[in-house]
Biopython code that builds the backbone (N, CA, C, O; Angstrom):
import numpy as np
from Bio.PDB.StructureBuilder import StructureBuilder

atoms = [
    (1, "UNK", "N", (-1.062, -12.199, -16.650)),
    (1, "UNK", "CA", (-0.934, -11.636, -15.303)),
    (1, "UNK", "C", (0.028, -12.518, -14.499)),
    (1, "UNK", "O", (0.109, -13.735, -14.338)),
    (2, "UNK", "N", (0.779, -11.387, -14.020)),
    (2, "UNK", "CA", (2.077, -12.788, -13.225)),
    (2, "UNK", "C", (1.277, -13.180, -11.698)),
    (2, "UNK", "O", (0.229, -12.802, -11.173)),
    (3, "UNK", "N", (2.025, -13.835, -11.432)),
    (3, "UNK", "CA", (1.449, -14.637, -10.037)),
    (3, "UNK", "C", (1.954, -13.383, -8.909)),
    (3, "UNK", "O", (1.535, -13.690, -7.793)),
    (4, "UNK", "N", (2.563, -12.351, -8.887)),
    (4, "UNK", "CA", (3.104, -11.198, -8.178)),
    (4, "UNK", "C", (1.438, -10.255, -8.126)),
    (4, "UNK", "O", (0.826, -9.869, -7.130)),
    (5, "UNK", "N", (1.054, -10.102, -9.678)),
    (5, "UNK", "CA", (-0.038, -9.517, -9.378)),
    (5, "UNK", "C", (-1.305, -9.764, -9.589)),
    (5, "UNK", "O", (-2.248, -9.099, -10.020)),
    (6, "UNK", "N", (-1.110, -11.262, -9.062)),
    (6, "UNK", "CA", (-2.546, -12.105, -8.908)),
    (6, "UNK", "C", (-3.028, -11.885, -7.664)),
    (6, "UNK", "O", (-4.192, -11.774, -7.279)),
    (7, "UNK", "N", (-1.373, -11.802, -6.722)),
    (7, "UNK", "CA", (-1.729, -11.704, -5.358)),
    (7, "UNK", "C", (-1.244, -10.697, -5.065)),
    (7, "UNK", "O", (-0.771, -11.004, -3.971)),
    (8, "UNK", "N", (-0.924, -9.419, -5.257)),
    (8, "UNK", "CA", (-1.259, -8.093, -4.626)),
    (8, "UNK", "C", (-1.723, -6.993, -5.493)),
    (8, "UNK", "O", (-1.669, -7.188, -6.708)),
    (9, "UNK", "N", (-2.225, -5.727, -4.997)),
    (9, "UNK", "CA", (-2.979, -4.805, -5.930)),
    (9, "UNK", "C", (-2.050, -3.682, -5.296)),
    (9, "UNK", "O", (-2.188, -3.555, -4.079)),
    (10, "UNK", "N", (-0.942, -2.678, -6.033)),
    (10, "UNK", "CA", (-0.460, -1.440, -5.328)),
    (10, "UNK", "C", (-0.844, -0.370, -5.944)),
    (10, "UNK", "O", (-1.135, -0.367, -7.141)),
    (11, "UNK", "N", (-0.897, 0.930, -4.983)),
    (11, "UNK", "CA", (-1.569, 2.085, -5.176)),
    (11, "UNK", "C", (-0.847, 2.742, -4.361)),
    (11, "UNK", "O", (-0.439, 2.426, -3.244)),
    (12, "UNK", "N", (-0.634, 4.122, -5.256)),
    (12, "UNK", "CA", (-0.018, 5.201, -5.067)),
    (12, "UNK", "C", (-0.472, 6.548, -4.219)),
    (12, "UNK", "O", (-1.326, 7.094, -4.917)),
    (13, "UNK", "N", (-0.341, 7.030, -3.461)),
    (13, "UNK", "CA", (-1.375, 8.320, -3.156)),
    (13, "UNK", "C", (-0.567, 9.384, -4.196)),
    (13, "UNK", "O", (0.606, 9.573, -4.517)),
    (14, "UNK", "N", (-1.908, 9.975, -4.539)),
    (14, "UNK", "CA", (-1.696, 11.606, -5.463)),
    (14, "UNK", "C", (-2.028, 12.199, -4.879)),
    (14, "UNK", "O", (-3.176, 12.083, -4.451)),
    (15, "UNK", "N", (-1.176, 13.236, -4.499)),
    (15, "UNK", "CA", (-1.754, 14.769, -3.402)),
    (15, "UNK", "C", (-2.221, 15.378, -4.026)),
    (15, "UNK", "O", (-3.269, 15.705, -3.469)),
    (16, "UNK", "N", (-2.126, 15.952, -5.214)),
    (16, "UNK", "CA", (-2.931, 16.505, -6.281)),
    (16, "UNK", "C", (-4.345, 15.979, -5.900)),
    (16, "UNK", "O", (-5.174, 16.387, -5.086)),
    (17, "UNK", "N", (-4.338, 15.238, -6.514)),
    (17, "UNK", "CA", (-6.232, 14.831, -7.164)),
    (17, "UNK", "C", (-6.354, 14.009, -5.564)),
    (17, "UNK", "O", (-7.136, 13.082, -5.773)),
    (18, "UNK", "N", (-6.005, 13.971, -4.382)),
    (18, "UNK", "CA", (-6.212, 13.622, -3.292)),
    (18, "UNK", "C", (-7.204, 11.980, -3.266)),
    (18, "UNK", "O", (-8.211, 11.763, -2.593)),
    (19, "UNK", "N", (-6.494, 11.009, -4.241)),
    (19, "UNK", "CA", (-7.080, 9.972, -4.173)),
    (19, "UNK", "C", (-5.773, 9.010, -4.470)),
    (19, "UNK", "O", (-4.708, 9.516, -4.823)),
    (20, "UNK", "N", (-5.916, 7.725, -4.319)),
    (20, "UNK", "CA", (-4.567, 6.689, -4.610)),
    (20, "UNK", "C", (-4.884, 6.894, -6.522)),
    (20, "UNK", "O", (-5.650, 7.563, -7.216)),
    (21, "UNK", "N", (-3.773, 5.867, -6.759)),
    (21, "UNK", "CA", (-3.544, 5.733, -8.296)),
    (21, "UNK", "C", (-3.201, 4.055, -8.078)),
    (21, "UNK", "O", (-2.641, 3.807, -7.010)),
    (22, "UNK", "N", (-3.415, 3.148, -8.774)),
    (22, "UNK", "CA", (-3.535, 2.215, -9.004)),
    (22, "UNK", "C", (-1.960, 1.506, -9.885)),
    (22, "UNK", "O", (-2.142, 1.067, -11.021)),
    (23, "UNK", "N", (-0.608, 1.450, -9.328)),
    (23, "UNK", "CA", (0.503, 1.254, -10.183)),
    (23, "UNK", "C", (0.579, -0.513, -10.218)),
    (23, "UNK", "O", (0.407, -1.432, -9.418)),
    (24, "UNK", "N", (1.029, -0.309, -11.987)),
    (24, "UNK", "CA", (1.039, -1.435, -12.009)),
    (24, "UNK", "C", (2.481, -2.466, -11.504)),
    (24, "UNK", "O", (3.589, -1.948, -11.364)),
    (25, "UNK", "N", (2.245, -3.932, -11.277)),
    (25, "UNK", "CA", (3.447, -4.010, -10.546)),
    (25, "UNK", "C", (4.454, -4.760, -11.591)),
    (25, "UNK", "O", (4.170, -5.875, -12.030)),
    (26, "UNK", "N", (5.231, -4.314, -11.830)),
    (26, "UNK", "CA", (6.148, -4.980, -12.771)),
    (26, "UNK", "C", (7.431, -5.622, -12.149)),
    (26, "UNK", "O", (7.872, -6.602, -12.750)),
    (27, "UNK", "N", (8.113, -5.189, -10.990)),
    (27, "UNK", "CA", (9.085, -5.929, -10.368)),
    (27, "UNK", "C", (8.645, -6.294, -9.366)),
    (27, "UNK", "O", (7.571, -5.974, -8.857)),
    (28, "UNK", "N", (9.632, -7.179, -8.892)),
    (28, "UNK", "CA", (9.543, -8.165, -7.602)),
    (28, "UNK", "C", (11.361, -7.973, -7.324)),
    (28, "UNK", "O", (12.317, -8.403, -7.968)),
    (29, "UNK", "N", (11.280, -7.142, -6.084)),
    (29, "UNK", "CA", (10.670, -7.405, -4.618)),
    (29, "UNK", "C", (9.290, -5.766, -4.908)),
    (29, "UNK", "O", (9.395, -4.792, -5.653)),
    (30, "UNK", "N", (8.533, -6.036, -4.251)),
    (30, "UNK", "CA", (7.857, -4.685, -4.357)),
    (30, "UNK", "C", (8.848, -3.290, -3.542)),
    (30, "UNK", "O", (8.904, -2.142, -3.983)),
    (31, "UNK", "N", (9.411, -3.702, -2.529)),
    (31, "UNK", "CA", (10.537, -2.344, -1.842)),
    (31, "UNK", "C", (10.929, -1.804, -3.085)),
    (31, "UNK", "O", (10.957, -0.574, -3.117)),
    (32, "UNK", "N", (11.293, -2.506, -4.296)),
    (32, "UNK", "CA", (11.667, -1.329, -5.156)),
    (32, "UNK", "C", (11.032, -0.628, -5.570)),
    (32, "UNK", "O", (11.568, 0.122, -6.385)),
    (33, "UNK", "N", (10.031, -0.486, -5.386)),
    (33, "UNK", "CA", (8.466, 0.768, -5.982)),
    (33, "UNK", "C", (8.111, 1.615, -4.816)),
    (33, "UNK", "O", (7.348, 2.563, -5.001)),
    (34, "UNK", "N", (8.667, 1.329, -3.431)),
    (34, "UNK", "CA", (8.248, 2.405, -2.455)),
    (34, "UNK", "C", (9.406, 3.189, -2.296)),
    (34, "UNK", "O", (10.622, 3.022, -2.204)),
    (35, "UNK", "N", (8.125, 4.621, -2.300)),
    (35, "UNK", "CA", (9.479, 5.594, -2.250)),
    (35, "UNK", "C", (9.279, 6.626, -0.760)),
    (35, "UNK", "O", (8.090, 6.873, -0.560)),
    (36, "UNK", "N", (9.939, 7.052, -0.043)),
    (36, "UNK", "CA", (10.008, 7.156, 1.190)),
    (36, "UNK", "C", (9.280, 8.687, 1.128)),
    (36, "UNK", "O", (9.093, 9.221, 2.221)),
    (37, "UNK", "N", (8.782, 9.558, -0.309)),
    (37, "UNK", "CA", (8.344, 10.515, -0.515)),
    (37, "UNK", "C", (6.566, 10.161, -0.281)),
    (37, "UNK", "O", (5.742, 10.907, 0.248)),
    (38, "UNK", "N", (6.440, 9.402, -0.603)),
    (38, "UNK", "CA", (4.989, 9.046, -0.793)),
    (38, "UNK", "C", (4.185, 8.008, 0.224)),
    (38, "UNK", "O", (4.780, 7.371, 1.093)),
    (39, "UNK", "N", (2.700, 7.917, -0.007)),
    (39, "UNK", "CA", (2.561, 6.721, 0.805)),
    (39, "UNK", "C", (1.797, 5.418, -0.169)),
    (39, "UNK", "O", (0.932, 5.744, -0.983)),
    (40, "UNK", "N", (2.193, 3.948, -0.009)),
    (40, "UNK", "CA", (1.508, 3.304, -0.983)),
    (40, "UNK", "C", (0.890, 2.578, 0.111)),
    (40, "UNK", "O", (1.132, 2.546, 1.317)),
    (41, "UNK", "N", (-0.143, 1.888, -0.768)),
    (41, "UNK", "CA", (-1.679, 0.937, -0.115)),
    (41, "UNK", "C", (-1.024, -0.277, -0.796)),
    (41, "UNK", "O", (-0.447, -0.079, -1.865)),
    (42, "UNK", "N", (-1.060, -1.455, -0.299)),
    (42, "UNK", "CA", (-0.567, -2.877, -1.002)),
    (42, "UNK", "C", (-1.903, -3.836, -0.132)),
    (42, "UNK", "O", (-2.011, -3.819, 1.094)),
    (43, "UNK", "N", (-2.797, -4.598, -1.022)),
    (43, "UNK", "CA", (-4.056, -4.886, -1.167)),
    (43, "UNK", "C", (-3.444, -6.760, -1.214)),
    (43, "UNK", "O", (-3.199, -7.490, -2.174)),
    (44, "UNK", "N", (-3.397, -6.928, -0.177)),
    (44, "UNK", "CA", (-3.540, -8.560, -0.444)),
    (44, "UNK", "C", (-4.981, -9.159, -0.413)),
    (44, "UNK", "O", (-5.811, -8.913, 0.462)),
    (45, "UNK", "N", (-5.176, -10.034, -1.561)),
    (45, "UNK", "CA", (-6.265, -10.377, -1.701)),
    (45, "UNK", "C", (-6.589, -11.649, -0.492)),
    (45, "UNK", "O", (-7.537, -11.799, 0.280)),
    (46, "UNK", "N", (-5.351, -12.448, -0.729)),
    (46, "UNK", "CA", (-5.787, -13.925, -0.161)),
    (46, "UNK", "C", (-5.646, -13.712, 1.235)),
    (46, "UNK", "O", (-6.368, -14.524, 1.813)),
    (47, "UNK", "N", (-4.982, -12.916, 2.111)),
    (47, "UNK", "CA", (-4.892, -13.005, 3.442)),
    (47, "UNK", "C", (-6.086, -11.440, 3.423)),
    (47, "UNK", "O", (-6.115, -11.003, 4.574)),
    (48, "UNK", "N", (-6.555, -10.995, 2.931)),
    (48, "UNK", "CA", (-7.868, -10.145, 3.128)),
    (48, "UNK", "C", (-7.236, -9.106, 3.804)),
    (48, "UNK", "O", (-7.917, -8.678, 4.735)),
    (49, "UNK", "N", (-6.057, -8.503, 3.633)),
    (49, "UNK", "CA", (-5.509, -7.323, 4.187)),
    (49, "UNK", "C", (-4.813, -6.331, 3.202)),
    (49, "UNK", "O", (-4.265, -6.559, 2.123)),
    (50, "UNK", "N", (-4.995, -5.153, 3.889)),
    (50, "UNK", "CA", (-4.927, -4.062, 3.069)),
    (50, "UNK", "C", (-3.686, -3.287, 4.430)),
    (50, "UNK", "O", (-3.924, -2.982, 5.599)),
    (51, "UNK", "N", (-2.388, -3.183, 3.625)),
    (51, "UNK", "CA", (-1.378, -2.017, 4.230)),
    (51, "UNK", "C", (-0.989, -0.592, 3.503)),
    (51, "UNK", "O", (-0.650, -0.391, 2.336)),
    (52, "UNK", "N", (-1.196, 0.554, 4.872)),
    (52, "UNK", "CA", (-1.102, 1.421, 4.368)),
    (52, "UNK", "C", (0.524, 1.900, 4.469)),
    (52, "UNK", "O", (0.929, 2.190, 5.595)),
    (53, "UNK", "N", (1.271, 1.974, 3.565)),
    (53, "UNK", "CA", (2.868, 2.178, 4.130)),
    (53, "UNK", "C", (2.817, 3.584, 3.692)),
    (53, "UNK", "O", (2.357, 4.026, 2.639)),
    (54, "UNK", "N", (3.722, 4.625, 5.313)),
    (54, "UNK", "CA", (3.912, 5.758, 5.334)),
    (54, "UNK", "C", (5.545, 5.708, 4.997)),
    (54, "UNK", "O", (6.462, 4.947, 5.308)),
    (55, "UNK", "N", (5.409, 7.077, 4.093)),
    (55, "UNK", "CA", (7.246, 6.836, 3.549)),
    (55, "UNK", "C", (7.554, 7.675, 4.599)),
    (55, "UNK", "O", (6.620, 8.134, 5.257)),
    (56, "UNK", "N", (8.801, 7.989, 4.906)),
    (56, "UNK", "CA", (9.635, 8.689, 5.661)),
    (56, "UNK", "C", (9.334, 9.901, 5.586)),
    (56, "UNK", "O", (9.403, 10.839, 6.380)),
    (57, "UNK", "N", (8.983, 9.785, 4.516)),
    (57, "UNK", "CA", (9.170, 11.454, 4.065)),
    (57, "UNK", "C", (8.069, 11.755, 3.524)),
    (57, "UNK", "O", (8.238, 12.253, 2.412)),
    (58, "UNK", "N", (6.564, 11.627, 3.969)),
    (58, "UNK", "CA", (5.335, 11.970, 3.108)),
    (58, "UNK", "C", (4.971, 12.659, 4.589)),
    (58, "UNK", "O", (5.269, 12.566, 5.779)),
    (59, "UNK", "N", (3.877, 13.628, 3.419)),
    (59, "UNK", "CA", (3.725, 14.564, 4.096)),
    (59, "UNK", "C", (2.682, 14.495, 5.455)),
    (59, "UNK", "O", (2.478, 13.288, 5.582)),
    (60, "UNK", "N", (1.982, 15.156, 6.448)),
    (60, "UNK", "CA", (0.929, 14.700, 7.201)),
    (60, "UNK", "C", (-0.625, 15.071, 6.098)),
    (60, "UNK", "O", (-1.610, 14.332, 6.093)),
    (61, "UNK", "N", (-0.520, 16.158, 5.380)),
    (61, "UNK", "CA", (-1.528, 16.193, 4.279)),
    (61, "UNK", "C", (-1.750, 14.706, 3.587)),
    (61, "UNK", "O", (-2.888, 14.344, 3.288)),
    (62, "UNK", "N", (-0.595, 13.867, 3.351)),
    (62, "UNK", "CA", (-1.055, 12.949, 2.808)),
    (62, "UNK", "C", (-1.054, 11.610, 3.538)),
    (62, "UNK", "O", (-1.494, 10.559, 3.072)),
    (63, "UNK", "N", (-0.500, 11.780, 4.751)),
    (63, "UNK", "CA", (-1.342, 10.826, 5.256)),
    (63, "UNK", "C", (-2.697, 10.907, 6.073)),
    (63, "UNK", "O", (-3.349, 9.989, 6.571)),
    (64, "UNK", "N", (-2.882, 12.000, 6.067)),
    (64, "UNK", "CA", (-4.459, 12.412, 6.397)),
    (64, "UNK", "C", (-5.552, 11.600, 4.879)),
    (64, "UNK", "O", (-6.364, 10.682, 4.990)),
    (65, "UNK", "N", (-5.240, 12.200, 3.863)),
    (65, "UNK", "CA", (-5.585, 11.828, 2.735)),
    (65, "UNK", "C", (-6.121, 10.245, 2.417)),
    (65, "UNK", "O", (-7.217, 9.847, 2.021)),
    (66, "UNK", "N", (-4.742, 9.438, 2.801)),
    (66, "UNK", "CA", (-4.744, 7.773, 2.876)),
    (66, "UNK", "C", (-5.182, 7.526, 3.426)),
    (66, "UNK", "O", (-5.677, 6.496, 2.969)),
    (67, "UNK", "N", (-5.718, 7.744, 4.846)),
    (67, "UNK", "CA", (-6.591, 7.701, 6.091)),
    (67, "UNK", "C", (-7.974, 7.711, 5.599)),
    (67, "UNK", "O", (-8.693, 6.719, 5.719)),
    (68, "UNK", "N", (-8.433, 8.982, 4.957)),
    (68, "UNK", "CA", (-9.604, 8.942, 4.771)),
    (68, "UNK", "C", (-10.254, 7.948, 3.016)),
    (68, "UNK", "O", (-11.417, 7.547, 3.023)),
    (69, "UNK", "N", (-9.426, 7.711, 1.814)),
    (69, "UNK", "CA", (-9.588, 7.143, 0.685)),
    (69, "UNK", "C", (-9.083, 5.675, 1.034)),
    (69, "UNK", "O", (-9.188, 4.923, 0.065)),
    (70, "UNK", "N", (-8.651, 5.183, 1.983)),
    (70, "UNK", "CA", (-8.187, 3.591, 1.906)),
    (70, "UNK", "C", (-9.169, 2.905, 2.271)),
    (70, "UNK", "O", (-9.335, 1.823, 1.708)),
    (71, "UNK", "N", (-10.289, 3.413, 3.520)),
    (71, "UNK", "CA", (-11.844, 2.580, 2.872)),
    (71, "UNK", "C", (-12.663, 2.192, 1.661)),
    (71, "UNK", "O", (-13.246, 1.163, 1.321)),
    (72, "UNK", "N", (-12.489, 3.422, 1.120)),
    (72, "UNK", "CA", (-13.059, 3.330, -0.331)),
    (72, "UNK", "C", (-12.046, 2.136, -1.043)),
    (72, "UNK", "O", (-12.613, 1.238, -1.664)),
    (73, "UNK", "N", (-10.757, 2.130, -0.963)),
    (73, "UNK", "CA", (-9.930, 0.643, -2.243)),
    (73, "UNK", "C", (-10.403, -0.469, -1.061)),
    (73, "UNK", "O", (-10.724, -1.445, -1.739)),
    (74, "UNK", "N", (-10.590, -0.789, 0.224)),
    (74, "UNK", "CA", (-10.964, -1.520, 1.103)),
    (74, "UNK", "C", (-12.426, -2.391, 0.371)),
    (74, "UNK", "O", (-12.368, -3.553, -0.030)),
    (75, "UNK", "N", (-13.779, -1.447, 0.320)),
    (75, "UNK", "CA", (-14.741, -1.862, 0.131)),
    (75, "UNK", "C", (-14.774, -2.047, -1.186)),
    (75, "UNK", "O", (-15.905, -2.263, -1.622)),
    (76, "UNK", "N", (-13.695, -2.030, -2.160)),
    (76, "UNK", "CA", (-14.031, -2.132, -3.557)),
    (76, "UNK", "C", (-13.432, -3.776, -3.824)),
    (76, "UNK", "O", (-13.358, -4.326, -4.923)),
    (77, "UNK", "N", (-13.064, -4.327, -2.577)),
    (77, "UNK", "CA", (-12.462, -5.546, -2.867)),
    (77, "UNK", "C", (-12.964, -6.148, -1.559)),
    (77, "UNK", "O", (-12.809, -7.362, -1.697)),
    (78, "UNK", "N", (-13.515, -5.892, -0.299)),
    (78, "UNK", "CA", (-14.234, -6.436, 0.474)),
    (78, "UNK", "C", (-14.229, -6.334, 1.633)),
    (78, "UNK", "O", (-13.249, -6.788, 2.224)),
    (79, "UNK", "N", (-15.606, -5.530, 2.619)),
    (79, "UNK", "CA", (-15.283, -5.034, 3.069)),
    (79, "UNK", "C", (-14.999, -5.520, 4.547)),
    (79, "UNK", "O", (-15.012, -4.690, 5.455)),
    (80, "UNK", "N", (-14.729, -6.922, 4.811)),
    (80, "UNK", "CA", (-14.025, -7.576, 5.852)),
    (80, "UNK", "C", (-12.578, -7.593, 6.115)),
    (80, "UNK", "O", (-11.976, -8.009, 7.105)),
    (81, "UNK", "N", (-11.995, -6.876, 4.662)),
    (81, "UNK", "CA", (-10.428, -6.726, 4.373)),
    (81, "UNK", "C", (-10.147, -5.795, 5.975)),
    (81, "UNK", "O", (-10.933, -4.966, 6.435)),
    (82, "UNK", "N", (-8.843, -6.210, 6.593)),
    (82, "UNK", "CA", (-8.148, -5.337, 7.626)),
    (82, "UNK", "C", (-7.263, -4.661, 6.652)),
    (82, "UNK", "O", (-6.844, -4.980, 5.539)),
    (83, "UNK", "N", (-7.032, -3.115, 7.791)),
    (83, "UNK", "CA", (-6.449, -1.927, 6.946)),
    (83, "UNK", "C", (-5.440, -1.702, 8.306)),
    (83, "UNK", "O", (-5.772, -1.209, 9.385)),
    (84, "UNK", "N", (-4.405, -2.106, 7.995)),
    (84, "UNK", "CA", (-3.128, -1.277, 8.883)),
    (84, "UNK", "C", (-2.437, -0.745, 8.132)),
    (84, "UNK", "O", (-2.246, -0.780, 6.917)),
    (85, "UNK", "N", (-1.855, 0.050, 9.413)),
    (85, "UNK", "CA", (-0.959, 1.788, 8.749)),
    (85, "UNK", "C", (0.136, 1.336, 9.232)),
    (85, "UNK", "O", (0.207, 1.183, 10.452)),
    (86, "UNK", "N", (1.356, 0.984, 8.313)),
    (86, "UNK", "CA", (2.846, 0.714, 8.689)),
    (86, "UNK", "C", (3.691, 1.902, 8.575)),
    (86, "UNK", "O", (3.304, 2.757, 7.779)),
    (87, "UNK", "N", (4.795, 2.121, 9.236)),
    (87, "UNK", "CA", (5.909, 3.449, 8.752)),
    (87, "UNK", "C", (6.955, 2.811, 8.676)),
    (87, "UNK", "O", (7.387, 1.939, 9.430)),
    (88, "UNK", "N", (7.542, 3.405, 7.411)),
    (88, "UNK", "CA", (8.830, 3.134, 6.861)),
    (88, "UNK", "C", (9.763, 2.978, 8.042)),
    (88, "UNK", "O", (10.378, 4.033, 8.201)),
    (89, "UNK", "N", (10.083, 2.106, 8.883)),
    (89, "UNK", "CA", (11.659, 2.081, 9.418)),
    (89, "UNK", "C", (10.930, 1.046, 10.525)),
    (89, "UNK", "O", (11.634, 0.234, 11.125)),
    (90, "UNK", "N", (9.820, 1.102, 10.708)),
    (90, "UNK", "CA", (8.765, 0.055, 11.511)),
    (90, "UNK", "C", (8.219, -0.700, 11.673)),
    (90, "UNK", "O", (7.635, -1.082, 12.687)),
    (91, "UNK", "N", (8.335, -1.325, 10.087)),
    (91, "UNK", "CA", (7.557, -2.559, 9.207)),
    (91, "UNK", "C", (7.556, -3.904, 10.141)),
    (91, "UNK", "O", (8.503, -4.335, 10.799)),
    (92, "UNK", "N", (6.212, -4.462, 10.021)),
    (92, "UNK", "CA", (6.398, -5.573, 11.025)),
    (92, "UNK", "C", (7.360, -6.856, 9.883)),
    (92, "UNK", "O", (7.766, -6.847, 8.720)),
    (93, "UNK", "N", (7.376, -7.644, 10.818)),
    (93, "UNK", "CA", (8.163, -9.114, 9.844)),
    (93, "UNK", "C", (7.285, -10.182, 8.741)),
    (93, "UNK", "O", (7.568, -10.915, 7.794)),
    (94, "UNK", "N", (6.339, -9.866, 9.329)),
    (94, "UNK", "CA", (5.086, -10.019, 7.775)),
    (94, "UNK", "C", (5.160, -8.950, 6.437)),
    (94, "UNK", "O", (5.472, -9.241, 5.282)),
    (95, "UNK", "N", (4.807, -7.748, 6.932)),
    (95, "UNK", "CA", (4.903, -6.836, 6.235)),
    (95, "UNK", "C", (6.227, -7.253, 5.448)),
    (95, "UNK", "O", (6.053, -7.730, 4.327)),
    (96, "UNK", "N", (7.536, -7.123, 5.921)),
    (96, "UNK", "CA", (8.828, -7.441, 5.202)),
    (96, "UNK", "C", (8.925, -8.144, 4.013)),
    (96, "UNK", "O", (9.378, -7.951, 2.885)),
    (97, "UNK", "N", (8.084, -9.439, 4.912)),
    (97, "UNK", "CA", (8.083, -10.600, 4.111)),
    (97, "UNK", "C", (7.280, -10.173, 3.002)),
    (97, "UNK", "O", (7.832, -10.425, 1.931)),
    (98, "UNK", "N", (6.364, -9.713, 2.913)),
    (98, "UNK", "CA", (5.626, -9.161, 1.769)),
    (98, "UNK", "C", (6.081, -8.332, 0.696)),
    (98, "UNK", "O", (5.935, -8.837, -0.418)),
    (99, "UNK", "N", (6.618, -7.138, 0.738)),
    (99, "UNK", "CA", (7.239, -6.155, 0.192)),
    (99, "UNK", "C", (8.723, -6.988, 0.062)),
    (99, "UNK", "O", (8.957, -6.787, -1.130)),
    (100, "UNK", "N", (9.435, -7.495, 0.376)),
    (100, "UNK", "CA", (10.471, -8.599, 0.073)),
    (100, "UNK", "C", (11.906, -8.017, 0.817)),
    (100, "UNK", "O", (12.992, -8.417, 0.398)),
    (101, "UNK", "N", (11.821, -7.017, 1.979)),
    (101, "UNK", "CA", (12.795, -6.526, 2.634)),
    (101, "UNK", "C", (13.390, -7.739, 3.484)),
    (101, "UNK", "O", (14.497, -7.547, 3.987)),
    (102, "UNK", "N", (12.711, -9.078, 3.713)),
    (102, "UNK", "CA", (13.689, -10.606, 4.633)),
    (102, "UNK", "C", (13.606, -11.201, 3.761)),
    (102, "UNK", "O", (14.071, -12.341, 3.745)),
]
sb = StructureBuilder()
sb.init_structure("model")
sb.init_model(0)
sb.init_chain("A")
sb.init_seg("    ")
for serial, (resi, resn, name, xyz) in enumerate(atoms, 1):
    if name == "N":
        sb.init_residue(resn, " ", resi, " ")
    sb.init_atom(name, np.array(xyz, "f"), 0.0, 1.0, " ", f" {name:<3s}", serial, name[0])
structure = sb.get_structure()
């Protein structure tokens, strides 16, 4: 397990089966796995936060969806974890730093 995904967990939303999917992370910076169609959950363990990133272009069905299933990946890892909702073009300078956009 690399040290990339020691310390974060990413997940995909499926509009289909209306639950995330669990992708595994193979590159670094993570920006290259978000796609402005979809929305992903990125699960930091050590700072106990959970971001929900809205792509540009996902739908309001699915961010209704992420809204209601991101408690459930929340309490499966603890449930003191904070859950913010970022949008693509809005990302704070933490967030950046995370996903590897600074």
């Amino acid at each position: 397990m690399s040290i990339l995904e020691e310390q974060f967990l990413l997940f995909k939303i499926d509009e289909e089966k209306e639950d995330f999917e669990e992708i595994k992370i193979t590159v670094n910076p993570l920006c290259t796995l978000l796609d402005p169609k979809f929305i992903f959950l990125i699960v930091d363990p050590l700072d106990k936060e959970i971001w929900i990133w809205h792509g540009s272009n996902a739908t309001i069905r699915m961010k209704f969806i992420a809204t209601q299933k991101a408690p459930k990946i929340r309490d499966k890892y603890g449930v003191d974890f904070k859950i913010s909702a970022v949008d693509e073009g809005d990302e704070s300078p933490k967030f950046k730093e995370i996903i590897g956009l600074e």
